[in-house]
C-alpha positions in Angstrom: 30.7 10.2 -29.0 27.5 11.9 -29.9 26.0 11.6 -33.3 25.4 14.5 -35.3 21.9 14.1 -37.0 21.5 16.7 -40.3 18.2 17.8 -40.9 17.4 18.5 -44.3 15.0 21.7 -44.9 13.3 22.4 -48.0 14.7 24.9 -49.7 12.8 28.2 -49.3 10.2 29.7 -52.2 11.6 32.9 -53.0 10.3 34.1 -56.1 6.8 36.0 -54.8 6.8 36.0 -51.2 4.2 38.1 -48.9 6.8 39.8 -47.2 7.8 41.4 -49.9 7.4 45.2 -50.1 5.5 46.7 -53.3 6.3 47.8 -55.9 3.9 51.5 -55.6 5.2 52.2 -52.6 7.8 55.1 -52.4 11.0 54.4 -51.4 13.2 57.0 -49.5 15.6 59.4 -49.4 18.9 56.9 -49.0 17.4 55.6 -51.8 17.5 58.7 -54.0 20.9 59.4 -53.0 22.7 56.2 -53.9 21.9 56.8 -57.9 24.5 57.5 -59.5 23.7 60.4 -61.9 22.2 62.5 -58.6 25.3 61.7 -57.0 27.4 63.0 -60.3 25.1 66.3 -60.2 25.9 67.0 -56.8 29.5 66.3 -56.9 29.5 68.9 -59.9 27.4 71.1 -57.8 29.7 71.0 -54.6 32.7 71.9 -56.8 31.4 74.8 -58.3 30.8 76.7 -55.1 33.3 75.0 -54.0 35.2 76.9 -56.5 33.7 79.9 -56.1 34.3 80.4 -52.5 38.1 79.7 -53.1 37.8 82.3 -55.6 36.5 85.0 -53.3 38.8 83.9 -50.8 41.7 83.9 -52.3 41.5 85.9 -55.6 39.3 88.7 -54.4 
């Protein structure tokens, strides 16, 4: 049988790394979109006309 040999790695340094991206730079449009109080403003958005285009549908 062959023997398995482990190799131990350092574990990596991961509290300020280069390849992290800065802090200035803007960040996009996903970005804006996953926080929660846009979300709740467009949700309250999308139901009024939402409402209101059921109302001229229906009721007018």
């Amino acid at each position: 049988m062959a023997e398995l040999r482990h190799h131990h790695r350092e574990m990596l340094d991961t509290t300020q790394s280069e390849a992290a991206p800065p802090q200035d730079e803007p960040r996009g449009c996903l970005f804006a979109l996953s926080q929660p109080p846009l979300m709740i403003f467009l949700a309250v958005i999308g139901c009024l006309l939402l409402m209101a285009a059921l109302h001229d549908l229906l009721l007018l």
